[in-house]
TIRO-2110 file (N, C-alpha, C; in Angstrom, 1 decimal):
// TIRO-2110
-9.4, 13.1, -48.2, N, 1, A
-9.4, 13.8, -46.9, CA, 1, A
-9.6, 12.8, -45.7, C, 1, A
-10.5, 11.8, -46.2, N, 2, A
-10.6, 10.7, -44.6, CA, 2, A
-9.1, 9.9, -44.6, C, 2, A
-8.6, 9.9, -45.9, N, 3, A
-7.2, 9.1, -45.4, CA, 3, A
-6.3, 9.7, -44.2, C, 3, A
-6.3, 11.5, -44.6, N, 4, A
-5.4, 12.4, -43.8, CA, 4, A
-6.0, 12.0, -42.5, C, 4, A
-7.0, 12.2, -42.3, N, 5, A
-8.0, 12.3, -40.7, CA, 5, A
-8.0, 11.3, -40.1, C, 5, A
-8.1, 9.7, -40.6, N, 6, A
-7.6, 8.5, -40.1, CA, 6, A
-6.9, 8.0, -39.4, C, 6, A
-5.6, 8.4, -39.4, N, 7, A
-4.5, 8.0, -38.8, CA, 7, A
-4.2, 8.7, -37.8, C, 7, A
-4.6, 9.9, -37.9, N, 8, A
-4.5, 10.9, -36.8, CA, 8, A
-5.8, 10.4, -35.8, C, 8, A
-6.6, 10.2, -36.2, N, 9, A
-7.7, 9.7, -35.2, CA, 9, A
-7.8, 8.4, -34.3, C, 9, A
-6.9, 7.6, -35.1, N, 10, A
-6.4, 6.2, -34.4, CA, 10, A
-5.4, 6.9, -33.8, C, 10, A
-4.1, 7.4, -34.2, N, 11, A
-3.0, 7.9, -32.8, CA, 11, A
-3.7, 8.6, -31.6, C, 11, A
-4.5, 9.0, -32.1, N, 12, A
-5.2, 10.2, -30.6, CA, 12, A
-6.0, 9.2, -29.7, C, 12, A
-7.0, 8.5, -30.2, N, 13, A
-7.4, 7.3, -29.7, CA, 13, A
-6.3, 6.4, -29.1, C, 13, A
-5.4, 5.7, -29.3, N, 14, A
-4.8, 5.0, -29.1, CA, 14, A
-4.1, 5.6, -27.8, C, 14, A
-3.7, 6.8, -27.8, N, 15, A
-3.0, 7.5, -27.0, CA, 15, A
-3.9, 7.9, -25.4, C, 15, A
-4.7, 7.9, -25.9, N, 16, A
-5.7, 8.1, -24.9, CA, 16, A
-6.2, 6.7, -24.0, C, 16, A
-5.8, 5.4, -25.0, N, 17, A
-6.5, 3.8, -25.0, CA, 17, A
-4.7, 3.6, -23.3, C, 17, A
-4.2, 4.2, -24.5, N, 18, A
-2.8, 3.9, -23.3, CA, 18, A
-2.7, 5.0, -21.9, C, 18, A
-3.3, 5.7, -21.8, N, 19, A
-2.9, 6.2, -20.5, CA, 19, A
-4.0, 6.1, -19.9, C, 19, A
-4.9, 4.9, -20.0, N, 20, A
-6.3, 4.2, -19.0, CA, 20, A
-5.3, 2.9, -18.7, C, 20, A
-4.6, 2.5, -19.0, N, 21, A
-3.7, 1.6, -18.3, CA, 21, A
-2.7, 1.6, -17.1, C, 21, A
-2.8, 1.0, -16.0, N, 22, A
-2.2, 0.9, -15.1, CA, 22, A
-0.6, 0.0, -15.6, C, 22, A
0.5, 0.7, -15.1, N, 23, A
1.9, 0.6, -15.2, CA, 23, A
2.7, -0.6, -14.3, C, 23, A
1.4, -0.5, -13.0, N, 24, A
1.6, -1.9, -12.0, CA, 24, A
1.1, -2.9, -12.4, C, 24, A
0.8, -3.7, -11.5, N, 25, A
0.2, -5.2, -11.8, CA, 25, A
-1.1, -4.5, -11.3, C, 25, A
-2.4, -4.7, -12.3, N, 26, A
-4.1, -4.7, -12.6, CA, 26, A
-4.5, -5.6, -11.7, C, 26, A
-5.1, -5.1, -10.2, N, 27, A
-5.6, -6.6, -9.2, CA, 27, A
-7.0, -5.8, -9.5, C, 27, A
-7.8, -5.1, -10.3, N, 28, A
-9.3, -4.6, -10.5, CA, 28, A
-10.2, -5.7, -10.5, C, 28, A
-10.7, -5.7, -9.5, N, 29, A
-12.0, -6.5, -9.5, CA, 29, A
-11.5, -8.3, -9.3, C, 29, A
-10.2, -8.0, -9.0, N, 30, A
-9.4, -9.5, -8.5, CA, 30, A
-8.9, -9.6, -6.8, C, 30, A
-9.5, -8.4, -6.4, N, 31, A
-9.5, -8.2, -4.9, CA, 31, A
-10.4, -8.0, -4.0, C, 31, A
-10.8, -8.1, -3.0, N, 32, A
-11.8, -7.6, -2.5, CA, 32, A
-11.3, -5.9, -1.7, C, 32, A
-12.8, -5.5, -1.4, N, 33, A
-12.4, -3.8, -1.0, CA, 33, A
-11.5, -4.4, 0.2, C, 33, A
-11.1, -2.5, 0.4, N, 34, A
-10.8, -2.8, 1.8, CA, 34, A
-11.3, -2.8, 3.0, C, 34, A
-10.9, -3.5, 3.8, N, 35, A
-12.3, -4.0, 5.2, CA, 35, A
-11.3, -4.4, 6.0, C, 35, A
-10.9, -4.0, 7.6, N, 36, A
-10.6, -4.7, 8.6, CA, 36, A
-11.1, -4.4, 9.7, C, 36, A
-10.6, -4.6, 10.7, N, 37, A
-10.8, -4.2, 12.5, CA, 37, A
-9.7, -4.2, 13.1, C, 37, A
-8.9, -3.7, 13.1, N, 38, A
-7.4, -3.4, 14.1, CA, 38, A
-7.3, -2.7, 14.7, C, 38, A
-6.2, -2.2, 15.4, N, 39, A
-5.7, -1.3, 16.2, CA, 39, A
-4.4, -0.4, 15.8, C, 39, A
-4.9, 1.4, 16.0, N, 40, A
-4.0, 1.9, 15.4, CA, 40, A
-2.7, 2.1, 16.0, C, 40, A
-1.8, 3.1, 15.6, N, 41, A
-0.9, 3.6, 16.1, CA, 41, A
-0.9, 4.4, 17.8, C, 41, A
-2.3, 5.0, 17.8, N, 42, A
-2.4, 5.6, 19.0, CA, 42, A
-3.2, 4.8, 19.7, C, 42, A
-3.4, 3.2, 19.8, N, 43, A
-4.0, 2.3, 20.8, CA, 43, A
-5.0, 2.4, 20.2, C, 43, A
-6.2, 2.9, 19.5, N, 44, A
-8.0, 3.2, 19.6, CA, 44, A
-8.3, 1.7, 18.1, C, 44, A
-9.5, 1.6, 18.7, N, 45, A
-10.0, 0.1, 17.5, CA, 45, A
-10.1, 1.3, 16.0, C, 45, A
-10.0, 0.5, 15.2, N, 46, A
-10.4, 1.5, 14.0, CA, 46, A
-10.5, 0.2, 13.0, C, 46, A
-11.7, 0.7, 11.9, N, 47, A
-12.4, 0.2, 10.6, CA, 47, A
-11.6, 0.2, 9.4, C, 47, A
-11.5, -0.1, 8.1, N, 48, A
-11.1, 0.4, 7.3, CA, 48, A
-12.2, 1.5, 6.6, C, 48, A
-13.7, 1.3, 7.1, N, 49, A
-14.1, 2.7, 6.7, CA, 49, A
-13.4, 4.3, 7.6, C, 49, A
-13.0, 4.2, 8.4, N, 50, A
-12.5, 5.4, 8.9, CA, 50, A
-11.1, 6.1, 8.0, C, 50, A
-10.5, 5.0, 6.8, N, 51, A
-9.7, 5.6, 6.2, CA, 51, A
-10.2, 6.2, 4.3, C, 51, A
-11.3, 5.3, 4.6, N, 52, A
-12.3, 5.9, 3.1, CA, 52, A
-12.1, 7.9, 3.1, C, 52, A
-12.0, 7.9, 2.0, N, 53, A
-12.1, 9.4, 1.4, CA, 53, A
-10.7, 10.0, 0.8, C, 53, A
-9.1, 8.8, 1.3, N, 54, A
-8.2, 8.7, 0.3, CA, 54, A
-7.3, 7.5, -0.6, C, 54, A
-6.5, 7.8, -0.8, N, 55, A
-6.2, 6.7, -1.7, CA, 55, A
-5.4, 5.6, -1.0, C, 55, A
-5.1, 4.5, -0.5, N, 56, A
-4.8, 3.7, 0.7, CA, 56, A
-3.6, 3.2, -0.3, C, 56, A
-2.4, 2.5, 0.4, N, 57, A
-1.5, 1.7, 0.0, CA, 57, A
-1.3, 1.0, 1.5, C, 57, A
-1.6, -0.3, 1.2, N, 58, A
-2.1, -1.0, 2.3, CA, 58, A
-0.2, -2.2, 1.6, C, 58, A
0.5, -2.2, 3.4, N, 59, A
1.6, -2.8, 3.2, CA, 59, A
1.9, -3.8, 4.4, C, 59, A
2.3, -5.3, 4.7, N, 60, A
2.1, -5.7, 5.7, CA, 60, A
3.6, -6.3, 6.1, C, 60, A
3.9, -5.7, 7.2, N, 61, A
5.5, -6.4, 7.7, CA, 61, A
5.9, -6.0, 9.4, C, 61, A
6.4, -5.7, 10.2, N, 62, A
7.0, -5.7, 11.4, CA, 62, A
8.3, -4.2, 11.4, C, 62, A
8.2, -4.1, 12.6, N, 63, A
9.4, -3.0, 12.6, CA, 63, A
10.3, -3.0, 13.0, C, 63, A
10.6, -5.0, 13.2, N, 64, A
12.1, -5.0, 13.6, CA, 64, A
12.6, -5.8, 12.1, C, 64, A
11.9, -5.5, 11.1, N, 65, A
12.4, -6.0, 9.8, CA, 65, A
13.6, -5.4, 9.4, C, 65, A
15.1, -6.2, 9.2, N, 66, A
15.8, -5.5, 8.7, CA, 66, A
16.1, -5.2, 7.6, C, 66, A
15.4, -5.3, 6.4, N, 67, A
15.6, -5.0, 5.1, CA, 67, A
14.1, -4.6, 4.4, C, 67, A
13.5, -5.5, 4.2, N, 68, A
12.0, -5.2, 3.3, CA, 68, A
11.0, -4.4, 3.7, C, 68, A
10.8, -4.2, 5.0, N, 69, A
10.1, -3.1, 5.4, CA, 69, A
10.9, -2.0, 5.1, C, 69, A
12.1, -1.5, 5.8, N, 70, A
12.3, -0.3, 5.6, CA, 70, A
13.1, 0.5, 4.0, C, 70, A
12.9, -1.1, 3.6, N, 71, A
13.1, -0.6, 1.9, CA, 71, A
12.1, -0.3, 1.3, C, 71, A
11.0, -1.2, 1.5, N, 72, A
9.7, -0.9, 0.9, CA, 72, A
9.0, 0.7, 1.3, C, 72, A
9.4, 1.0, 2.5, N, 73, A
8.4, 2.6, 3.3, CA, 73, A
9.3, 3.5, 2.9, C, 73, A
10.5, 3.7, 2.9, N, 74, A
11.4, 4.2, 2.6, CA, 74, A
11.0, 4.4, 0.7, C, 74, A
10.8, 3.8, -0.1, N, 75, A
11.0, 3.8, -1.4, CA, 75, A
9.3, 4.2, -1.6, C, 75, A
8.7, 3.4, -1.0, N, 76, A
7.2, 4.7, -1.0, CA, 76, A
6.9, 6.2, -0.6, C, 76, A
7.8, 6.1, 0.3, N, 77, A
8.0, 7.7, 0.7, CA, 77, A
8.8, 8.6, -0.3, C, 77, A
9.6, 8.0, -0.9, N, 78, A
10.3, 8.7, -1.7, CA, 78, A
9.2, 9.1, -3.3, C, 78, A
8.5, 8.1, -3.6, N, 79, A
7.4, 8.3, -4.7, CA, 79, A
6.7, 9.1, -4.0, C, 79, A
5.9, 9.7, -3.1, N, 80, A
5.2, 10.2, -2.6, CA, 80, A
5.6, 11.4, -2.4, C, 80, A
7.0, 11.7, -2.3, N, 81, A
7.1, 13.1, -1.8, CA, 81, A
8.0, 13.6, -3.4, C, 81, A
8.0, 12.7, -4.8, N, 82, A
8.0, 13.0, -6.4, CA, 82, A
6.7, 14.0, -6.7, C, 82, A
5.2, 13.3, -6.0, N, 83, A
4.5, 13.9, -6.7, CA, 83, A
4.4, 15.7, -6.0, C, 83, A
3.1, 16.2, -6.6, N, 84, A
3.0, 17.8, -5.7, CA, 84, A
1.8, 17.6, -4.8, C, 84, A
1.9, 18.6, -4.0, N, 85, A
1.3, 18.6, -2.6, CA, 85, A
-0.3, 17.7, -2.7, C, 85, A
-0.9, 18.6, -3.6, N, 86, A
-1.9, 17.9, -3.9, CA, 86, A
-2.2, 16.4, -3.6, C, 86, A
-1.5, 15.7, -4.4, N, 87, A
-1.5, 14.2, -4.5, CA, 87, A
-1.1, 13.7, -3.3, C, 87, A
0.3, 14.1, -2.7, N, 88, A
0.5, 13.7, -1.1, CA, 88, A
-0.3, 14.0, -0.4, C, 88, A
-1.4, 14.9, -0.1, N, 89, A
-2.1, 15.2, 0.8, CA, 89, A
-3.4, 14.4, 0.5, C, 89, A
-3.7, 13.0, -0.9, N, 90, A
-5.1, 12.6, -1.0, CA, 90, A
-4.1, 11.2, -0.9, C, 90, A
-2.8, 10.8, -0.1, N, 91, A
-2.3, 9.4, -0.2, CA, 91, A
-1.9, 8.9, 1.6, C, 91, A
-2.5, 7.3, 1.5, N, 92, A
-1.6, 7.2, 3.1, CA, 92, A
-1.8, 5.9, 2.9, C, 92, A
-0.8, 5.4, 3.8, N, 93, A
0.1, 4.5, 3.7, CA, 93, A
0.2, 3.8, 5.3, C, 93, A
-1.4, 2.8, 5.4, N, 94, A
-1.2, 1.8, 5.7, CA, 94, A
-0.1, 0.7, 6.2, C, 94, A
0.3, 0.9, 7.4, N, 95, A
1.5, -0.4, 7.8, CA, 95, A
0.8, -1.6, 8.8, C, 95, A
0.9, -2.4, 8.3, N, 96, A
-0.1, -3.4, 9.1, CA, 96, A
1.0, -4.6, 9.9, C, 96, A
1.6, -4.3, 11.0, N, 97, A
2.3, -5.0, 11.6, CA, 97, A
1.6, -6.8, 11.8, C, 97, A
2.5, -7.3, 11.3, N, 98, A
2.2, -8.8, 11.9, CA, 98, A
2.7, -9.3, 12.9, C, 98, A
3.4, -8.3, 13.7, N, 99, A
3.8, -8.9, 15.0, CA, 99, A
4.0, -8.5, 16.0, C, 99, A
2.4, -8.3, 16.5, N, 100, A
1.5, -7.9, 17.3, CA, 100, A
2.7, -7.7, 19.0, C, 100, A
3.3, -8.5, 19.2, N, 101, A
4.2, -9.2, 20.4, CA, 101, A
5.2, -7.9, 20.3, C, 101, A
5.8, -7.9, 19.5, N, 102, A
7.0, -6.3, 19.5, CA, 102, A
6.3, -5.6, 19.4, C, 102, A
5.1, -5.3, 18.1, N, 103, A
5.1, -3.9, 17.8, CA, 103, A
3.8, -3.1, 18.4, C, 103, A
4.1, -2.7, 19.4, N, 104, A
2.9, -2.3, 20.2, CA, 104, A
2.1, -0.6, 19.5, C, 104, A
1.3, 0.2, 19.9, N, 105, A
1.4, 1.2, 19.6, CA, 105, A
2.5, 2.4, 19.6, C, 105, A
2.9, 2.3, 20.5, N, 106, A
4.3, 3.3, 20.6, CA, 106, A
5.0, 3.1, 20.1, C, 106, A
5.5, 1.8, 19.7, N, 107, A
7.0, 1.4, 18.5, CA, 107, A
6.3, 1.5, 17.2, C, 107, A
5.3, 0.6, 16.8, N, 108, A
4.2, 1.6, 15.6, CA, 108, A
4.4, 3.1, 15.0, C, 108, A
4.2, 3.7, 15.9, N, 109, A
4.2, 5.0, 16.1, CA, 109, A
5.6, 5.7, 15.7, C, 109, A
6.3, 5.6, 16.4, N, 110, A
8.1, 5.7, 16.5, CA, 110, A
8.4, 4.9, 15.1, C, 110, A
8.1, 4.2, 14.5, N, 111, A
8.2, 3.3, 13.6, CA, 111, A
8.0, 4.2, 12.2, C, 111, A
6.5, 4.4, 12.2, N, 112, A
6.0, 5.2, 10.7, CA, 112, A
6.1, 6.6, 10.7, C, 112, A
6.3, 7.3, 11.5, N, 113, A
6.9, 8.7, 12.1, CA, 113, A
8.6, 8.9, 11.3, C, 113, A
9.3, 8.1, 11.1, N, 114, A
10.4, 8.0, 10.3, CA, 114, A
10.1, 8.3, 9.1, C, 114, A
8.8, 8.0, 8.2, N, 115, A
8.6, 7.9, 7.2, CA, 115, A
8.0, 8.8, 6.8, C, 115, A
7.1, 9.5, 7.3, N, 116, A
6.7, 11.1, 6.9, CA, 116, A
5.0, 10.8, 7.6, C, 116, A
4.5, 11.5, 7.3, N, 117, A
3.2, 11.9, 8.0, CA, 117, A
2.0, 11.5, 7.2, C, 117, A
2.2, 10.7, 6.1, N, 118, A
1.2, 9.7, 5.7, CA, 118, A
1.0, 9.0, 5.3, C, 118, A
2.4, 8.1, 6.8, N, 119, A
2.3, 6.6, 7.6, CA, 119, A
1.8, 6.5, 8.6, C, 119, A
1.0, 5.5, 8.4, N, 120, A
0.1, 5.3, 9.7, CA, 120, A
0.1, 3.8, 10.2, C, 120, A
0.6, 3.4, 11.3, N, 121, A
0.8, 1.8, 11.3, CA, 121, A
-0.4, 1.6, 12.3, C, 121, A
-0.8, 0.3, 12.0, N, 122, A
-1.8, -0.4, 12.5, CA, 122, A
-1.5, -2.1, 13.0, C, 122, A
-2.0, -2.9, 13.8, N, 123, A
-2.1, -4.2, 14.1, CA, 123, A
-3.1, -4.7, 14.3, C, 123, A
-3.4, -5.7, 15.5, N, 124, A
-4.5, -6.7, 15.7, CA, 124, A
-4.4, -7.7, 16.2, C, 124, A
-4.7, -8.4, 16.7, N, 125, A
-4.4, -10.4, 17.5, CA, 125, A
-4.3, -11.0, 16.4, C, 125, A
-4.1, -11.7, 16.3, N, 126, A
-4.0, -12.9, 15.7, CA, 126, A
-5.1, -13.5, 14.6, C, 126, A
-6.1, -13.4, 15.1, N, 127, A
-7.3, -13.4, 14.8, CA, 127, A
-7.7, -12.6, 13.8, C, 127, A
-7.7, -11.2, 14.0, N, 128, A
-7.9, -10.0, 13.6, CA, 128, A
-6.7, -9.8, 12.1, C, 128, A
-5.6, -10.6, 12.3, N, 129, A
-4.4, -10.1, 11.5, CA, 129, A
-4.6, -11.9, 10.4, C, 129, A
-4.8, -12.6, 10.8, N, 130, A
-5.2, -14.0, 10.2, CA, 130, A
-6.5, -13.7, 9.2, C, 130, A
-7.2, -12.9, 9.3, N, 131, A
-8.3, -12.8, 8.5, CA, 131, A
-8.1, -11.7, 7.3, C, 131, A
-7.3, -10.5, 8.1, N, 132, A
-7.1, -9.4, 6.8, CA, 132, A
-6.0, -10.1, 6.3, C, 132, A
-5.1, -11.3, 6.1, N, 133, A
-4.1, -11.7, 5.7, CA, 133, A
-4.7, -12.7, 4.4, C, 133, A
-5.5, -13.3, 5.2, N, 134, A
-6.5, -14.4, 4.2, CA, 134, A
-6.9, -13.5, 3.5, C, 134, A
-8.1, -12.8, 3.3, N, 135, A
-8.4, -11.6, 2.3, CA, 135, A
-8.2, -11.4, 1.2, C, 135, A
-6.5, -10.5, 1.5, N, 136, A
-5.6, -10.5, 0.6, CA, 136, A
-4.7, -11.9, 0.1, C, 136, A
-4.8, -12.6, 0.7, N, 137, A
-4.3, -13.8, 0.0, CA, 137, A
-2.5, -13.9, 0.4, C, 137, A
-2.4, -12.9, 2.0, N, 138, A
-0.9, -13.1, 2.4, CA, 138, A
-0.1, -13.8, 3.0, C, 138, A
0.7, -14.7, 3.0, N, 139, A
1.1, -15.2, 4.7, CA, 139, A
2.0, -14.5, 5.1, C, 139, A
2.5, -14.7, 6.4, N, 140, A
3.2, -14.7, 7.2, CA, 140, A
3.5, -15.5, 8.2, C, 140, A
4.8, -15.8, 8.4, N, 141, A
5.5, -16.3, 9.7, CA, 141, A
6.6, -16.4, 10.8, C, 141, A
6.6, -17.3, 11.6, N, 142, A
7.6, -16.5, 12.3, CA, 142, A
8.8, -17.0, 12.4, C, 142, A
9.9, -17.0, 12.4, N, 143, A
11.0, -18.0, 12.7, CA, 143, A
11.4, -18.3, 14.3, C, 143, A
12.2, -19.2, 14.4, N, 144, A
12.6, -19.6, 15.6, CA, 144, A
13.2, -18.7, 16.5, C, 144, A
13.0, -18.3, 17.8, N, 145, A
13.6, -17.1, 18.4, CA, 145, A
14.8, -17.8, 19.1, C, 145, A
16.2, -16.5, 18.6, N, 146, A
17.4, -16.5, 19.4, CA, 146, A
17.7, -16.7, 20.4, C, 146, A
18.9, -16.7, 21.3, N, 147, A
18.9, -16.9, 22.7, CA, 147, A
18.7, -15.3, 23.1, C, 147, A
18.6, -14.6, 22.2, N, 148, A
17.8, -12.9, 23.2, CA, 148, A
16.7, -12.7, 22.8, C, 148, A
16.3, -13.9, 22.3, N, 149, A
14.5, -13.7, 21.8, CA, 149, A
14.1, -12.9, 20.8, C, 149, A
15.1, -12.8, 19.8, N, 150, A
14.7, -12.4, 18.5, CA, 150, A
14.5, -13.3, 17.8, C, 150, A
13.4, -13.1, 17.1, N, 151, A
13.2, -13.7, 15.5, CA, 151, A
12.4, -13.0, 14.2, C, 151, A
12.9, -13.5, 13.2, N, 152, A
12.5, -13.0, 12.0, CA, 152, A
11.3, -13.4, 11.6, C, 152, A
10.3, -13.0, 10.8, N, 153, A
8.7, -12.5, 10.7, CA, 153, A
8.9, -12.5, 9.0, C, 153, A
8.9, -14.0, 8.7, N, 154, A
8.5, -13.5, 6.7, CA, 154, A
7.1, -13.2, 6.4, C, 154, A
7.4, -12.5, 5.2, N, 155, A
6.2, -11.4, 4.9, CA, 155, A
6.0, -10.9, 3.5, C, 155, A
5.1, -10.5, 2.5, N, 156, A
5.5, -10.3, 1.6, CA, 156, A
6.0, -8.9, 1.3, C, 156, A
6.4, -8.9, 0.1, N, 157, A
6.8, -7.2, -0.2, CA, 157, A
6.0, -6.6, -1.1, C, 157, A
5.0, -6.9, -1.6, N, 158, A
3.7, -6.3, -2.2, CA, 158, A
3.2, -5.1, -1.3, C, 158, A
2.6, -4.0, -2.1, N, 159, A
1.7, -3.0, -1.8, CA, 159, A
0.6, -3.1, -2.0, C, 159, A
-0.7, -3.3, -1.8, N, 160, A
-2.1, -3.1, -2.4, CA, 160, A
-2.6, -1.8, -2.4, C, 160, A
-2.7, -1.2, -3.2, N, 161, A
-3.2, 0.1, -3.8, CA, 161, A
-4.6, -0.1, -3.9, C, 161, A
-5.5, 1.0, -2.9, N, 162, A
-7.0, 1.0, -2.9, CA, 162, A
-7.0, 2.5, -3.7, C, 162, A
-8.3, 2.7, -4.4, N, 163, A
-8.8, 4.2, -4.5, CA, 163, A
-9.4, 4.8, -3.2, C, 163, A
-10.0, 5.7, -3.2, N, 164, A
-10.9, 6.2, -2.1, CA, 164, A
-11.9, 5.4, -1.6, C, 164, A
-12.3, 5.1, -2.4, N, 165, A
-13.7, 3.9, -2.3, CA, 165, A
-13.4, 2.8, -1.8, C, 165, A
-12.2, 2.7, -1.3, N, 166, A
-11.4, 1.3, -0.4, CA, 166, A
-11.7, 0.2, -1.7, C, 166, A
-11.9, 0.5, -3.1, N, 167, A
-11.5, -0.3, -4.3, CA, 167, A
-10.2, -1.0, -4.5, C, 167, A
-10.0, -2.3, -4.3, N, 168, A
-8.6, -2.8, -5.1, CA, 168, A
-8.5, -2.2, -6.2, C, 168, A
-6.9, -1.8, -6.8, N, 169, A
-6.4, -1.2, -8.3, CA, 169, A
-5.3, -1.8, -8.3, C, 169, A
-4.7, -2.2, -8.0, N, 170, A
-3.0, -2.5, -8.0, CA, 170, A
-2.3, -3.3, -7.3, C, 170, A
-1.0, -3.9, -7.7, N, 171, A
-0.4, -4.1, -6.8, CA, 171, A
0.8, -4.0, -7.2, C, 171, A
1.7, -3.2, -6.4, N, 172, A
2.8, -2.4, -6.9, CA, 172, A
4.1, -3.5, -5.7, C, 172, A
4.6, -3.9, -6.7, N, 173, A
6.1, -4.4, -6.6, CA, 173, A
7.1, -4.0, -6.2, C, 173, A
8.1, -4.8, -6.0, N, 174, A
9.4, -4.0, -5.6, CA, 174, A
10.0, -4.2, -6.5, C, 174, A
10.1, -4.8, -7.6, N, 175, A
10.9, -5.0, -9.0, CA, 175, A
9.8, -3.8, -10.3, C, 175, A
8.6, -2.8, -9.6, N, 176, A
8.5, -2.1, -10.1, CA, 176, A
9.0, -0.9, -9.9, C, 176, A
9.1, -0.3, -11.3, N, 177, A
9.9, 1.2, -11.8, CA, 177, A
9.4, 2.4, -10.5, C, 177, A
10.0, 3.0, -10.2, N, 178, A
9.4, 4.4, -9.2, CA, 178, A
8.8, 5.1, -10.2, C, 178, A
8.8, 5.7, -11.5, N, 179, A
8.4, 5.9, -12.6, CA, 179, A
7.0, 5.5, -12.4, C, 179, A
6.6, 4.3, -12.7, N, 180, A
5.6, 3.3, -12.5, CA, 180, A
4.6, 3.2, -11.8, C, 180, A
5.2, 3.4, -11.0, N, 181, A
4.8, 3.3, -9.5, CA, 181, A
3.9, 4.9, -9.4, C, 181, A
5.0, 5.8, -9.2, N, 182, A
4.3, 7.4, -8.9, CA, 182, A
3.1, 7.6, -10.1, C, 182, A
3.6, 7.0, -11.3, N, 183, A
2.1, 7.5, -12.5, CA, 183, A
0.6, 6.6, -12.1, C, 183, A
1.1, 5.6, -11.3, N, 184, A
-0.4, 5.1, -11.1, CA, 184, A
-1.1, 5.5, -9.5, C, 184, A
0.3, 5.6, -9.0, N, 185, A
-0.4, 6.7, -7.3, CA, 185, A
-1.2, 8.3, -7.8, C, 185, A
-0.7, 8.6, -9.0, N, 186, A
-1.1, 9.8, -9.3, CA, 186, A
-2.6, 9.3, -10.1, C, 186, A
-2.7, 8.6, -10.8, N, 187, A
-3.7, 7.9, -11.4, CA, 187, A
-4.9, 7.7, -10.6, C, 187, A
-5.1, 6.9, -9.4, N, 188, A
-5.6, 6.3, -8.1, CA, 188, A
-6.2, 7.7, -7.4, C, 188, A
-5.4, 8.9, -6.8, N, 189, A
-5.3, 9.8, -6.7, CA, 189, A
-6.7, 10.4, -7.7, C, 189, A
-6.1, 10.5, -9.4, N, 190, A
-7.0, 11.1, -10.1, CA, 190, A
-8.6, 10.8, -10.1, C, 190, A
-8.5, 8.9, -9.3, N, 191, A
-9.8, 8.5, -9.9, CA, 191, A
-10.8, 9.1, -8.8, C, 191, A
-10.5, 9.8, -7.8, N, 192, A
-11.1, 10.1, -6.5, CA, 192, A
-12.3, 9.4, -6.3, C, 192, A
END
C-alpha cells in the first residue's frame, strides 16, 4: 500500500514544489525595496511609499524612445489586459523617465495615457534619477544631439517587479515568454 501512495505523494508535492517558482529571472532578496523621491505625471513630489498597497512594475526609459520603450509598455499592457479585472486593478506600471529635459509632466502624461490607466510616469533631476538608477544597478545615457537637438537616451529594457510591500521579485525580460511573464504578474498579485 505505501508503494501505491508514494509516488503519488512525491507527484503532488513536486507539483506544488513547481508552481512556488518564478517563470522570470528570481531578483528575491538580490534587490533592494522600492524607495525613491520624484516627480509625477501631474507635477506633485511623490515617495515610493505612496505606491505601496499594489504590485509595482518599475520600468526606466524616455518618450521620445523609438523602439524599446514603446515595445516594452506596449507588450506589458498587453499581459495586463490577458489577465481578469481583478489582477489589473492590484497592477501599475511605473515609467521612470531619464530625460528629465523632454519629458516634462504633460508629455509624461500624454505619454502613459496611450498605454492604459495603470501607467503612471514619473521623473526627477539628475540627482534624484542618478541614485534610483544606482539602486537598481541601471545606467543610462545620452547621445550626441542633432542639428534639431535630438538625441538618443540608452537605457535598459528590464522590468523590476515589486509585490505590494515595494519587495524586489523579478525581473522580467524582453526575450521573456508573455506566458511567463502574465503567470508571475499573477503570482506577485497573489502574494499581496
Amino acid at each position: 500500500m505505501r508503494q501505491l501512495f508514494m509516488p503519488v505523494f512525491v507527484s503532488l508535492w513536486l507539483m506544488g514544489c513547481a508552481d512556488q517558482t518564478w517563470q522570470t529571472k528570481d531578483i528575491s532578496g538580490l534587490m533592494p525595496p522600492l524607495a525613491f523621491d520624484l516627480v509625477d505625471e501631474n507635477g506633485n513630489d511623490v515617495t515610493a511609499d505612496q505606491f505601496l498597497g499594489k504590485s509595482t512594475l518599475l520600468f526606466f526609459g524616455f518618450t521620445h524612445c523609438p523602439d524599446i520603450c514603446p515595445t516594452t509598455l506596449a507588450r506589458l499592457d498587453a499581459v495586463i489586459q490577458r489577465l481578469e479585472g481583478a489582477y489589473r486593478d492590484d497592477i501599475q506600471v511605473l515609467f521612470v523617465s531619464v530625460d528629465p529635459r523632454r519629458d516634462d509632466p504633460t508629455t509624461l502624461s500624454t505619454y502613459t495615457n496611450a498605454f492604459g490607466p495603470q501607467f503612471i510616469g514619473l521623473t526627477g533631476d539628475k540627482a534624484a534619477l542618478d541614485k534610483l538608477t544606482r539602486r537598481y544597478r541601471v545606467t543610462y545615457g545620452y547621445g550626441e544631439e542633432d542639428s534639431s537637438g535630438n538625441y538618443d537616451v540608452s537605457h535598459s529594457s528590464a522590468v523590476f517587479a515589486f509585490n505590494e510591500q515595494g519587495e524586489a521579485r523579478v525581473l522580467i525580460r524582453d526575450s521573456d515568454p508573455m506566458d511567463a511573464v502574465a503567470a508571475d504578474i499573477k503570482r506577485l498579485v497573489n502574494e499581496g
